[in-house]
gemmi code that builds the backbone of each chain (N, CA, C; Angstrom):
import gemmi

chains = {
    "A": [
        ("UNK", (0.847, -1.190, 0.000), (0.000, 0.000, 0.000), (0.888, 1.247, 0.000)),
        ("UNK", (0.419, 2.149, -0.790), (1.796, 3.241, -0.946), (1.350, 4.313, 0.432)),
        ("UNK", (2.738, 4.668, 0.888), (2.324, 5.206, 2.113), (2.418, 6.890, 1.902)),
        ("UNK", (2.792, 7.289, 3.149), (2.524, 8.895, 3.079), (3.431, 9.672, 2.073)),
        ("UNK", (4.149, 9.506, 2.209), (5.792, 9.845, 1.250), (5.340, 9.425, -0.431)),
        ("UNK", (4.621, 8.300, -0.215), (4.226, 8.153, -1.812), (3.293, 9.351, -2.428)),
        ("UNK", (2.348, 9.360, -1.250), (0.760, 10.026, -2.104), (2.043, 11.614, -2.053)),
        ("UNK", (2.661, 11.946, -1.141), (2.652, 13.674, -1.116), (3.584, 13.682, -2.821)),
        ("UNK", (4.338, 12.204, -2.870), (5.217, 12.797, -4.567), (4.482, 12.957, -5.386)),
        ("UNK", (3.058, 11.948, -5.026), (2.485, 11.681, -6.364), (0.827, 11.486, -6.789)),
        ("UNK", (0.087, 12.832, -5.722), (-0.987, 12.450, -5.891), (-1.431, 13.484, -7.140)),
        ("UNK", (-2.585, 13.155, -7.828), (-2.685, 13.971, -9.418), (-3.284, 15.403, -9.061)),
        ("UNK", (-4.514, 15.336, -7.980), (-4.556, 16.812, -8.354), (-5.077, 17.367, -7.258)),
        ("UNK", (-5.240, 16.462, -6.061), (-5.294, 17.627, -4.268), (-4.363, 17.107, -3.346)),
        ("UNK", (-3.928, 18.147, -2.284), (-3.655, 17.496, -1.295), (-3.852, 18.066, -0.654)),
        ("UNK", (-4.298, 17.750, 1.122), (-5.562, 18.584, 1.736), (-4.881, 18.104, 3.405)),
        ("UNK", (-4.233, 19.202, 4.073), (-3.583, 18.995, 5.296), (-4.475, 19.546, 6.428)),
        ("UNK", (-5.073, 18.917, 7.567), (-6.025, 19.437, 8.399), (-4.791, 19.357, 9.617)),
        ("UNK", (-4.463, 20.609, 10.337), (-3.387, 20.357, 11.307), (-3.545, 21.044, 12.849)),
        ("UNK", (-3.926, 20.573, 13.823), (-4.777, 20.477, 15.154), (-4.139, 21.788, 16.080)),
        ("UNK", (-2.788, 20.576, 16.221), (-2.068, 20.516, 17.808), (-1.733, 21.997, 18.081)),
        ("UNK", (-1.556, 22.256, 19.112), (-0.665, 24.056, 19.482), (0.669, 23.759, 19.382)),
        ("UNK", (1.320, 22.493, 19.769), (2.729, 22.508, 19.377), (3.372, 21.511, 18.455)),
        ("UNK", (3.806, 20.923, 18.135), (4.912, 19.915, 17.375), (6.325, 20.134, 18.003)),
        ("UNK", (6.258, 18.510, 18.396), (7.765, 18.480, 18.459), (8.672, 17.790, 17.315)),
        ("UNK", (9.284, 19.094, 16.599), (10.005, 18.672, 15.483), (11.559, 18.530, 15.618)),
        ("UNK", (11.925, 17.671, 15.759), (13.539, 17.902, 16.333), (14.703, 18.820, 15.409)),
        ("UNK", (14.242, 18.954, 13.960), (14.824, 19.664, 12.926), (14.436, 21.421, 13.392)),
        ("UNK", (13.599, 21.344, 14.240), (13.123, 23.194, 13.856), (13.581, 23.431, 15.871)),
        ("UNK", (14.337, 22.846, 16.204), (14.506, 23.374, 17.873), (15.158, 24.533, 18.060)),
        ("UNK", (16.600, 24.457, 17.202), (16.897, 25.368, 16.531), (16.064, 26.831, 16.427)),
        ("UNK", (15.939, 26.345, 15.213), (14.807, 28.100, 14.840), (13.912, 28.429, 15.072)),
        ("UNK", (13.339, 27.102, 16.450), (12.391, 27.800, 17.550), (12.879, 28.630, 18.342)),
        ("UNK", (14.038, 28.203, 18.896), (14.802, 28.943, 20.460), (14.841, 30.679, 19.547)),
        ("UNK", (15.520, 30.415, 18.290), (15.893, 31.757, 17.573), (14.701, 32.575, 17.677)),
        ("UNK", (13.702, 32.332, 16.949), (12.696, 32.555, 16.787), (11.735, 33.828, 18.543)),
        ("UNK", (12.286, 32.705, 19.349), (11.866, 33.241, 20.497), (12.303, 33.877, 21.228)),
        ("UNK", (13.435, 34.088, 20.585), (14.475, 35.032, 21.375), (14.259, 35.931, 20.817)),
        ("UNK", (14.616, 36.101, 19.365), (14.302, 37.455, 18.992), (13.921, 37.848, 17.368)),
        ("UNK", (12.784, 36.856, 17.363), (12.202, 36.798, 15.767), (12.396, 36.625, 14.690)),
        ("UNK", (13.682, 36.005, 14.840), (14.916, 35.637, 13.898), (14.157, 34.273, 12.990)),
        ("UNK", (13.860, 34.142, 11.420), (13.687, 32.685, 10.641), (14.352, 32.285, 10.014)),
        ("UNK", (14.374, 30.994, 9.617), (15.602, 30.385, 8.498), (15.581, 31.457, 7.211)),
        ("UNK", (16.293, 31.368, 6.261), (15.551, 31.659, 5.312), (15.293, 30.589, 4.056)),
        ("UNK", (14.113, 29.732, 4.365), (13.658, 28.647, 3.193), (13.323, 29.522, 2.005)),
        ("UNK", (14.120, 28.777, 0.933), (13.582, 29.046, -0.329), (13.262, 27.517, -1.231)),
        ("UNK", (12.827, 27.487, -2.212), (12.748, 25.869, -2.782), (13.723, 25.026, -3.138)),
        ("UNK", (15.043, 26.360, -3.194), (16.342, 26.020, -3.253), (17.123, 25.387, -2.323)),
        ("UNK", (16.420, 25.931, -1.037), (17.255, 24.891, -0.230), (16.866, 24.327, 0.975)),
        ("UNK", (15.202, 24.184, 0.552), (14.499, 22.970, 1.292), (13.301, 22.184, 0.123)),
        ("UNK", (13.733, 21.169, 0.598), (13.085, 20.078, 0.190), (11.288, 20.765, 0.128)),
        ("UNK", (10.567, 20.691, 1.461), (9.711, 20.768, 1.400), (9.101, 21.918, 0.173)),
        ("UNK", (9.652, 22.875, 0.302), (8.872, 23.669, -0.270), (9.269, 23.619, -1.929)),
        ("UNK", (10.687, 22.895, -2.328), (10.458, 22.477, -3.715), (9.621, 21.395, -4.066)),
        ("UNK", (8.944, 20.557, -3.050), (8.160, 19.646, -3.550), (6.312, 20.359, -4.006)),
        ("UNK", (6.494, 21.356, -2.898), (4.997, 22.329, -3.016), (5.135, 23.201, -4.926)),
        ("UNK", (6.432, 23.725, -4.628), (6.836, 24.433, -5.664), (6.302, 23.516, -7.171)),
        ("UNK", (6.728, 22.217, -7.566), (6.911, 21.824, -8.360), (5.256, 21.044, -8.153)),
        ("UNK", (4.481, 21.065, -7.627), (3.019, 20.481, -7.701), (2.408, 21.760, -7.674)),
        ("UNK", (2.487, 22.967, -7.707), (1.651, 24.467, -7.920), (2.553, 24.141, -8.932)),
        ("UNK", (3.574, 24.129, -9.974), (3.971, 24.125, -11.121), (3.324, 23.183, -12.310)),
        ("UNK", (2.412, 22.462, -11.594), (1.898, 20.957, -12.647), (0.512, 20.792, -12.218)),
        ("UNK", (0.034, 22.239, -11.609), (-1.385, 22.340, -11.241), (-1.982, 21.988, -10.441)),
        ("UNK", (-1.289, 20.951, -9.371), (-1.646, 20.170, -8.453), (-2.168, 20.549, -6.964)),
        ("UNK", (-3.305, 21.087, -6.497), (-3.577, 22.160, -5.381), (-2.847, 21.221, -4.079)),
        ("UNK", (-1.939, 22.295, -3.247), (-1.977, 21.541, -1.866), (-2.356, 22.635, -0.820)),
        ("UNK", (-3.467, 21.830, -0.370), (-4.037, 22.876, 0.427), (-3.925, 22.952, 2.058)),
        ("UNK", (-4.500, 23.644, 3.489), (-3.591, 23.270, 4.266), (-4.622, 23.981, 5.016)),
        ("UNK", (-5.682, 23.905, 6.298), (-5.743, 24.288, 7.643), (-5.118, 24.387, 8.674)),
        ("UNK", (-4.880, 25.604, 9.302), (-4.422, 25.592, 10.235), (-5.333, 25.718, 11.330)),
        ("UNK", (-5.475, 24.969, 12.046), (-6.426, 25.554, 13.615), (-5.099, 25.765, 14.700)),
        ("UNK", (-5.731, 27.219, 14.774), (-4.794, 28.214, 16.176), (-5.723, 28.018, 17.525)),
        ("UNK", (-4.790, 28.117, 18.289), (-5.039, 28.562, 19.548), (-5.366, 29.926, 20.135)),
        ("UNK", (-6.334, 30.645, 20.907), (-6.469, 32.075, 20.888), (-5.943, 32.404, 22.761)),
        ("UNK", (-5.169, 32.932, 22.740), (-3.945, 34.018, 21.962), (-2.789, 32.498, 21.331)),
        ("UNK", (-2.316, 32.617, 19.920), (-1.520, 32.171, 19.522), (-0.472, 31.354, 20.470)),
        ("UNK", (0.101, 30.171, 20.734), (1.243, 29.639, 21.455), (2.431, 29.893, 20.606)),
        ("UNK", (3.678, 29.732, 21.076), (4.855, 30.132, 20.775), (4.968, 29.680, 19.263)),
        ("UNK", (4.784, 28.185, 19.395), (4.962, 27.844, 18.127), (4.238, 27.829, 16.979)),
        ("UNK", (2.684, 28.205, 17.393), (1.558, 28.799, 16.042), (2.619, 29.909, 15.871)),
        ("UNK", (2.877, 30.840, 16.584), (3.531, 32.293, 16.296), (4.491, 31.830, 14.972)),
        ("UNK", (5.529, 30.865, 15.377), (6.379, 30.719, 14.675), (5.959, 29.718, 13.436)),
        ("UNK", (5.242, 29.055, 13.551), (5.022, 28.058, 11.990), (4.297, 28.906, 11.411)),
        ("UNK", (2.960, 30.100, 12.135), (2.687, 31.013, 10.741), (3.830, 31.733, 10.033)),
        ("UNK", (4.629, 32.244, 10.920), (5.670, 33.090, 10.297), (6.408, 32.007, 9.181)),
        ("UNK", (6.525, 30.967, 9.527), (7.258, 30.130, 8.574), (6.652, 29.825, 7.340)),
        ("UNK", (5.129, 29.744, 7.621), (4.136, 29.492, 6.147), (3.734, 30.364, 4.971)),
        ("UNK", (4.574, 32.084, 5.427), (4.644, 32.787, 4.469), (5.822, 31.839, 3.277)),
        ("UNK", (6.817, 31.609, 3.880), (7.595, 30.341, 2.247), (6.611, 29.701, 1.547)),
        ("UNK", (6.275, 28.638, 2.441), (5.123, 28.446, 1.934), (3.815, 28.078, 0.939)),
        ("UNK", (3.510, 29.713, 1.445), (2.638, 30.455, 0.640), (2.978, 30.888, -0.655)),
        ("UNK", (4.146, 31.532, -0.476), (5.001, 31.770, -1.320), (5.564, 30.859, -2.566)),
        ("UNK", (5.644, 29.538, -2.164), (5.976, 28.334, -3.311), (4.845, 27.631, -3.614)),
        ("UNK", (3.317, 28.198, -3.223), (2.610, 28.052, -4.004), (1.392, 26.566, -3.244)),
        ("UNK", (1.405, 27.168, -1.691), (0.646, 26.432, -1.315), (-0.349, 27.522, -0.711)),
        ("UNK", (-1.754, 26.424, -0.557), (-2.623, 27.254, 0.062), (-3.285, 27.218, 1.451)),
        ("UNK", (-3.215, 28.086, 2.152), (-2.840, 28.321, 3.262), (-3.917, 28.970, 3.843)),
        ("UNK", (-5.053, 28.235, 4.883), (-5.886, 28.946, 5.475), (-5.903, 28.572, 7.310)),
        ("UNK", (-6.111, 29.538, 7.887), (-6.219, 29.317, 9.366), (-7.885, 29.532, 9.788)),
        ("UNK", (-7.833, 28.549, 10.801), (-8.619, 28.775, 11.384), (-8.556, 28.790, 13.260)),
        ("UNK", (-9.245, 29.716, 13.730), (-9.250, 29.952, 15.377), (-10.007, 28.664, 15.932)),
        ("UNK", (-9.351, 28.496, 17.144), (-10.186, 27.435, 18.002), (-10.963, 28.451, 19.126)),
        ("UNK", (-12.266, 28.161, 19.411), (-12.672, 28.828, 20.288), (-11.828, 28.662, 21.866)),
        ("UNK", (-11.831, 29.401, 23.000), (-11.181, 28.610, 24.196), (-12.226, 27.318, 24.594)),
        ("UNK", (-11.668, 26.224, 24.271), (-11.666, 24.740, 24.572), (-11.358, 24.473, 25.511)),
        ("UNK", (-11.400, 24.152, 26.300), (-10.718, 23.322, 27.489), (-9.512, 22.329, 26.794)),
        ("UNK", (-8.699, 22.358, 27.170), (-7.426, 21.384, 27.360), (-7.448, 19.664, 27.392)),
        ("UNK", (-7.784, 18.794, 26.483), (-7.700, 17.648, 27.317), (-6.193, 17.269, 28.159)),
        ("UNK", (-6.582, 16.929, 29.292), (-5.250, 17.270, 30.478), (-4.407, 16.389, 29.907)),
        ("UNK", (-2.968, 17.189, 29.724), (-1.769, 15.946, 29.025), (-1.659, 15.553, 27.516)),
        ("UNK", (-3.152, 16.236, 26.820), (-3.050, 15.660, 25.209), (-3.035, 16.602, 25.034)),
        ("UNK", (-2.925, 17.747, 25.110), (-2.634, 19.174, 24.137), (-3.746, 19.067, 22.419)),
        ("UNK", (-4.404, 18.307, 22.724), (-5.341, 18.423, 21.538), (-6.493, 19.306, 22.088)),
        ("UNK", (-7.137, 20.225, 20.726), (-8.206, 21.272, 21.582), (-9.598, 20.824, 21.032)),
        ("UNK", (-9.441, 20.488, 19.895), (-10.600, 20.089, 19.102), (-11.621, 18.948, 18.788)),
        ("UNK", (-10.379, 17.886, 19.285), (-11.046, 16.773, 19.491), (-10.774, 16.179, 18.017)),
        ("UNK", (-10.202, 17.223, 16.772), (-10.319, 17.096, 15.334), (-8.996, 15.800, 15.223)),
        ("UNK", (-8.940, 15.662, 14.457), (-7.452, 14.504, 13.843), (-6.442, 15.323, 12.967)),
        ("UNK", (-4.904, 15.155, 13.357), (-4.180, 15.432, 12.575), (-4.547, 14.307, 11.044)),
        ("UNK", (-4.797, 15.417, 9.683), (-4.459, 14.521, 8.477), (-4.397, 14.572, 7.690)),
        ("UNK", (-4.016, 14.004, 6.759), (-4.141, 14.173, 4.872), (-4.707, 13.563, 4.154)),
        ("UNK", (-5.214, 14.480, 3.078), (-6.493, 13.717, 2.023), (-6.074, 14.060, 0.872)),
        ("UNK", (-5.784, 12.820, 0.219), (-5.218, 12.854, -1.398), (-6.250, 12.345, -2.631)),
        ("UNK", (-6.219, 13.559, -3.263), (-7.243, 13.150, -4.246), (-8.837, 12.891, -4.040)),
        ("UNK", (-8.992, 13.038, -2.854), (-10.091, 12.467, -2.867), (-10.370, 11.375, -2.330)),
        ("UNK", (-9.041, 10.449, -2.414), (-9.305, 9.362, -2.295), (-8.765, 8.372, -0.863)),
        ("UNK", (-7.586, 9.041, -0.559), (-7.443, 8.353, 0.762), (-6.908, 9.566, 1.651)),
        ("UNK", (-7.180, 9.109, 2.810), (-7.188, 9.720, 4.196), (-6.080, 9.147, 4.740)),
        ("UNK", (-5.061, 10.018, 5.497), (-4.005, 9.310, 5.871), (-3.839, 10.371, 7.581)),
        ("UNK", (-4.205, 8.993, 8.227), (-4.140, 10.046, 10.069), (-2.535, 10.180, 10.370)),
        ("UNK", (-2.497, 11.102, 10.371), (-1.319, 11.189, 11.699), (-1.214, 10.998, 12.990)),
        ("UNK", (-0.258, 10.399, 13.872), (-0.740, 9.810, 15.147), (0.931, 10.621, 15.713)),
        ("UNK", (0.581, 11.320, 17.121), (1.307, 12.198, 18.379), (1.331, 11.108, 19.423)),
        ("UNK", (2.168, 11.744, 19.963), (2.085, 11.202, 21.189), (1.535, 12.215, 22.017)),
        ("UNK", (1.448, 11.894, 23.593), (1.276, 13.323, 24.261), (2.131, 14.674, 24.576)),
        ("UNK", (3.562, 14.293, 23.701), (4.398, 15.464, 24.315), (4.748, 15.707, 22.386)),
        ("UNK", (3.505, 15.395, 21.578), (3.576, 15.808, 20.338), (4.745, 15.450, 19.897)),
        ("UNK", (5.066, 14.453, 19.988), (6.047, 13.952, 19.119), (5.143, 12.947, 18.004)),
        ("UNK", (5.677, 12.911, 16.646), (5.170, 12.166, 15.525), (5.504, 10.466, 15.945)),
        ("UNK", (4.382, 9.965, 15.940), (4.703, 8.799, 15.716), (4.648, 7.496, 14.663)),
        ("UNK", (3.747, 8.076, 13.706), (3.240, 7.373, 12.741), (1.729, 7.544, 11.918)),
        ("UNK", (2.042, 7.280, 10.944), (0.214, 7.480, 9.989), (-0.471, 6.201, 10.222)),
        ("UNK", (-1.539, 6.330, 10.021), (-2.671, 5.309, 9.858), (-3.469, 5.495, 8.525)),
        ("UNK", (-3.796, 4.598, 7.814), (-4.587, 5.478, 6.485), (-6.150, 4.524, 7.124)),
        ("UNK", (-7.120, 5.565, 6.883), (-8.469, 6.000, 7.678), (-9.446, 5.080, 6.558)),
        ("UNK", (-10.015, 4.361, 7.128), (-10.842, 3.589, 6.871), (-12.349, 4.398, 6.105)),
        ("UNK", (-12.790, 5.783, 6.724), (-14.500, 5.783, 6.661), (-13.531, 7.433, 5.909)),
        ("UNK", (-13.475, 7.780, 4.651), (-12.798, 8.623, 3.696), (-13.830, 9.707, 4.184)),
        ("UNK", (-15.100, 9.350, 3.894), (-16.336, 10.455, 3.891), (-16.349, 11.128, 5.095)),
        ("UNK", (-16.019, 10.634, 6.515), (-15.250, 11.450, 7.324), (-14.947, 12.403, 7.294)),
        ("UNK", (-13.819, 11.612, 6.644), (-12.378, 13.623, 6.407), (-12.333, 14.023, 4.971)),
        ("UNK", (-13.465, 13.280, 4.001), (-13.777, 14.512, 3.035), (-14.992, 15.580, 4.060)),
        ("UNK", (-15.701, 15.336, 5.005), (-16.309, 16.062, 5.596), (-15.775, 17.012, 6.719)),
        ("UNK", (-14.829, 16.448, 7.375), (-14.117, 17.354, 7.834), (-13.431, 18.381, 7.437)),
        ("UNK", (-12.790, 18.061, 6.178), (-11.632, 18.755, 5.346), (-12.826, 19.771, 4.971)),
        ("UNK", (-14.112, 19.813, 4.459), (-15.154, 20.802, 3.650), (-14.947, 21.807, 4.976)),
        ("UNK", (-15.532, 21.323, 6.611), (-15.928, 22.223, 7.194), (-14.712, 23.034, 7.755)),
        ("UNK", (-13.474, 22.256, 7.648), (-12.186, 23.224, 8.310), (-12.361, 24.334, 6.942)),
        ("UNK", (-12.559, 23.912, 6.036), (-12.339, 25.006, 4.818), (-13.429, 26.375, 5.160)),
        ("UNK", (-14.212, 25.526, 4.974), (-15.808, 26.544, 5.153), (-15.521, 27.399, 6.353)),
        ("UNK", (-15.114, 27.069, 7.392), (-14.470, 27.888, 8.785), (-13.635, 28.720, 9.035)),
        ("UNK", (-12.511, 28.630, 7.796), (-10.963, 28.936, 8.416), (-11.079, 30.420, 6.887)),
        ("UNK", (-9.854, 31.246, 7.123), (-9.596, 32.589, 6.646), (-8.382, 32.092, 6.010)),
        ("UNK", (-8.326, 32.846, 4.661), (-6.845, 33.001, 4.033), (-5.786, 33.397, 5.228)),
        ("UNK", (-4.687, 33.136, 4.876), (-3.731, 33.494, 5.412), (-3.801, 34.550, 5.644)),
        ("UNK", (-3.773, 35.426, 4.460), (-4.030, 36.804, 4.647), (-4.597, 37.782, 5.360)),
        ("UNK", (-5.981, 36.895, 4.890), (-6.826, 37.529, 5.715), (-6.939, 37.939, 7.071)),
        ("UNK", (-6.893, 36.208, 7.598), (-6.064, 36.058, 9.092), (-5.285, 36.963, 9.959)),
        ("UNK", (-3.900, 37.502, 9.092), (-2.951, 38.075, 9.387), (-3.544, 39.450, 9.784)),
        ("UNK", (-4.465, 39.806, 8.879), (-5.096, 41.246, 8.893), (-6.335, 41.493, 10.070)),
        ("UNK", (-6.552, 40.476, 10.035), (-7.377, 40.532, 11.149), (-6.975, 40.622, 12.534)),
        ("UNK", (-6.076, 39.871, 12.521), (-5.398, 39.564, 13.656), (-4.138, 41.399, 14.132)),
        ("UNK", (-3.636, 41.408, 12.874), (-3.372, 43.183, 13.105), (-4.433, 44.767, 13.424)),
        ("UNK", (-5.534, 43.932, 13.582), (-6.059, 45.168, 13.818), (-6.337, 45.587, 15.226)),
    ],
    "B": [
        ("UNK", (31.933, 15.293, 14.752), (31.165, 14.671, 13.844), (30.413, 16.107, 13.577)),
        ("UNK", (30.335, 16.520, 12.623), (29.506, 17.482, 12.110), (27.685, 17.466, 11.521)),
        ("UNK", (26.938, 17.467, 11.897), (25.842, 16.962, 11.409), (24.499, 17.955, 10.771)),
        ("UNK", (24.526, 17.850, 9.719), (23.707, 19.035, 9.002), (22.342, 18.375, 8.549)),
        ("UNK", (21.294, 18.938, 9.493), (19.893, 18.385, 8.834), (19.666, 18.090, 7.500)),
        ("UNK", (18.796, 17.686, 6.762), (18.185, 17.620, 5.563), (16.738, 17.451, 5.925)),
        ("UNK", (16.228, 18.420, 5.869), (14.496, 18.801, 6.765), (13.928, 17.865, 6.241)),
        ("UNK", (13.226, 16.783, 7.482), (12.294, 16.225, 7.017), (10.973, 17.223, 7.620)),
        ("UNK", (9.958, 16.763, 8.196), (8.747, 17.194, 8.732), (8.051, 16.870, 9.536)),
        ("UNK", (8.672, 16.512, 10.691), (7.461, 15.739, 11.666), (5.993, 16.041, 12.130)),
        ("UNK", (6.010, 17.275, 11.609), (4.958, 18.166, 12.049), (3.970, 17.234, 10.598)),
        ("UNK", (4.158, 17.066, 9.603), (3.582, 17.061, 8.585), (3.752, 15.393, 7.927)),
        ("UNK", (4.323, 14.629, 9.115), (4.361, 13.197, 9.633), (5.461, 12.784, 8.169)),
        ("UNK", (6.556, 13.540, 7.504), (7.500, 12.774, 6.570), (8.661, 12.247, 7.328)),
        ("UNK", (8.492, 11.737, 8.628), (9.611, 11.937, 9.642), (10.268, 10.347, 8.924)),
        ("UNK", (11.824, 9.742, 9.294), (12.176, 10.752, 10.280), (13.072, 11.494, 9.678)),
        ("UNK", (13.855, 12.749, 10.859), (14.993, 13.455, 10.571), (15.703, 12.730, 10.190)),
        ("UNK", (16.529, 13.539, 8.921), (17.665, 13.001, 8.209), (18.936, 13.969, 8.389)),
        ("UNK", (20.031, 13.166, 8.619), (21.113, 14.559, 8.759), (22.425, 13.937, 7.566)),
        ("UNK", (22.882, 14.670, 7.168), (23.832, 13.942, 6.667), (25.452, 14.347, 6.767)),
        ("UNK", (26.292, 13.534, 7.361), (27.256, 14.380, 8.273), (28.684, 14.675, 7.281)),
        ("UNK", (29.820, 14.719, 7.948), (30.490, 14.865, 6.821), (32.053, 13.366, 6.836)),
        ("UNK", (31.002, 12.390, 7.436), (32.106, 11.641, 6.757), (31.641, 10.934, 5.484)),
        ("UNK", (30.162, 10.902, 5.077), (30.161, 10.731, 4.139), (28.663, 9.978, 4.613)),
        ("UNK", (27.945, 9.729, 6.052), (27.114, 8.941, 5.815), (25.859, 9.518, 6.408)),
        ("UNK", (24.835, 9.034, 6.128), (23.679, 9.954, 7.021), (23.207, 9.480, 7.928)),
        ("UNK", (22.575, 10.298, 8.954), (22.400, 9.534, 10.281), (20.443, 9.950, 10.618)),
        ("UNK", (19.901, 8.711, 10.548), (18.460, 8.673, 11.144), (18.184, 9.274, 12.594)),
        ("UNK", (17.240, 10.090, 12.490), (17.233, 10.778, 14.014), (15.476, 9.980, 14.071)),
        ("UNK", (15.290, 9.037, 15.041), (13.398, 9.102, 15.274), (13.692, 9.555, 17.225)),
        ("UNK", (12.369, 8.932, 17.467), (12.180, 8.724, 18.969), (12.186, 7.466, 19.402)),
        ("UNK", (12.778, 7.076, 20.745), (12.237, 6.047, 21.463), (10.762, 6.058, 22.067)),
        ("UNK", (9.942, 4.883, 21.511), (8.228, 5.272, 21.829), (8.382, 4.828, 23.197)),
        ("UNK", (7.671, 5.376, 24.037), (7.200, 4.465, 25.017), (5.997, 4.345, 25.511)),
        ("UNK", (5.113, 4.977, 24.603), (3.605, 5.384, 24.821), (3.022, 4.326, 24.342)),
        ("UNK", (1.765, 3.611, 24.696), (1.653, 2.117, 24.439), (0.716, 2.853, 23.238)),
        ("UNK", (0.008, 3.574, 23.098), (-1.026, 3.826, 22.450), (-1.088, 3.363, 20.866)),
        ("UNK", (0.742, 3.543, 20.245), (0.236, 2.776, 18.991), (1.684, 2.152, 19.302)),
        ("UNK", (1.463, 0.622, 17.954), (2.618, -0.195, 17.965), (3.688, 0.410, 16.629)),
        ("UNK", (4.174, 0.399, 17.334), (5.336, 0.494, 16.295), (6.600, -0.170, 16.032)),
        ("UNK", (7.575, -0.613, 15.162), (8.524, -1.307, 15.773), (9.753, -0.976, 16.624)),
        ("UNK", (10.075, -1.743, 17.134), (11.127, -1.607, 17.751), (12.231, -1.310, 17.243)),
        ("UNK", (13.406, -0.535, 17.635), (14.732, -0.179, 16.423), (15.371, 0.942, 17.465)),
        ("UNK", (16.616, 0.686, 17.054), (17.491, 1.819, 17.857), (17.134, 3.248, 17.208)),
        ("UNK", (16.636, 4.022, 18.105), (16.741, 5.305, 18.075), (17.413, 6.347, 17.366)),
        ("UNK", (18.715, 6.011, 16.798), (19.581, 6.539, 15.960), (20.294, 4.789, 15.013)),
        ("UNK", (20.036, 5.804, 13.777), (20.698, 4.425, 13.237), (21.581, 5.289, 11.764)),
        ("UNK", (22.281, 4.799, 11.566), (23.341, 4.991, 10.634), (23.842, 4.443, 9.564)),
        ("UNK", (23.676, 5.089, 8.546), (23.758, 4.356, 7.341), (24.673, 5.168, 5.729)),
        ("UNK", (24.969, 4.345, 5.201), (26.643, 4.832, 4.052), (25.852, 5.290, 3.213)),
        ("UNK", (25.800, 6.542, 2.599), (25.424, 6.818, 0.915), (25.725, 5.587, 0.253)),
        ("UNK", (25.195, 5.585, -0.924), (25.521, 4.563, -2.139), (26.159, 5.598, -2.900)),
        ("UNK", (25.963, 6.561, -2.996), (26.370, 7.695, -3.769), (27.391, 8.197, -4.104)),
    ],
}
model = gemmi.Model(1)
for chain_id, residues in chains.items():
    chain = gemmi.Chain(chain_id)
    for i, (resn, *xyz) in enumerate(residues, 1):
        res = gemmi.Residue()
        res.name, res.seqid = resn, gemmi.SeqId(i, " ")
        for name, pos in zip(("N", "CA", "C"), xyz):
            atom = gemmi.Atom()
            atom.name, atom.element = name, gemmi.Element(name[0])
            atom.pos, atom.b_iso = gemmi.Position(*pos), 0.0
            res.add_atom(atom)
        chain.add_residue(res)
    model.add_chain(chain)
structure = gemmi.Structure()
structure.add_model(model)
structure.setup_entities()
């Protein structure tokens, strides 16, 4: 069964990221978190010299939409602060990029999840692929999702909910 | 040992970290699980492996 790494090289014409948590623990970005929080300092990604965003680059080059929710936390946590700032690249290589606010939720104690929603990805239409955390948000592995109509239903209402990036940004500046 | 990422994404589940150092080989960064909640396999935590390249 082709797994996550397959569908993101090679799905034909969506890819649809629904993404929960307030933090991620990414061991590659600890780095240009600490920076970040010290004193607003970012890498500078271009497609040139990250992977990720030449793979976005070259699927907005062959028409291929990848699209992307964000659900925030209100007031923003350290690291929403910093992965929006990071999703202007991004945006920029040609992904699409909408946020959406979580109302204040209560906390489930120890899971840092607010929504109750699933980290995941939907390719084509056709398969659903969960992402699975632990409780101190570390990645542990995908699951590909059995009931699709699910998180084609989920994926509609994060859309229907959430603000351009832009928009977001502007709102949030006023 | 010098060790220079090659971004994977854990956030966006392409994990794991890849670094690739400079004697010539790259080195796997995951986690040790210990959360029963899903299975996964077992494997050293860092593992190391030669370009073909």
């Amino acid at each position: 069964m082709p797994d996550l790494s397959w569908w993101l090289q090679n799905f034909q014409r969506s890819a649809f990221r629904l993404e929960c948590l307030p933090e991620y623990k990414v061991p590659q970005e600890e780095e240009w978190l600490a920076a970040f929080k010290r004193d607003g300092s970012l890498p500078d990604l271009t497609p040139e010299n990250d992977s990720w965003l030449k793979l976005v680059r070259t699927h907005a080059q062959h028409g291929c939409s990848m699209r992307r929710v964000r659900i925030v936390s209100h007031p923003l946590t350290d690291y929403e602060r910093f992965e929006l700032a990071l999703f202007s690249a991004s945006v920029k290589a040609g992904e699409d990029i909408r946020i959406a606010g979580s109302s204040p939720v209560s906390t489930v104690a120890g899971e840092g999840r607010r929504t109750g929603l699933p980290d995941f990805w939907l390719f084509d239409d056709e398969v659903a692929i969960v992402l699975r955390y632990d409780r101190e948000a570390r990645f542990l592995g995908t699951e590909q999702a059995k009931d699709l109509v699910t998180y084609q239903r989920m994926r509609d209402l994060a859309l229907s909910r959430s603000l351009e990036m832009s928009a977001y940004t502007a709102r949030a500046a006023r | 040992m010098k060790l220079t990422p090659i971004r994977g994404a854990c956030r966006d589940g392409t994990c794991p970290t890849i670094y690739a150092t400079d004697r010539g080989t790259v080195v796997v960064q995951g986690y040790t699980v210990t959360d029963a909640d899903v299975t996964v396999p077992e494997g050293r935590p860092w593992s190391r492996f030669r370009l073909s390249c």
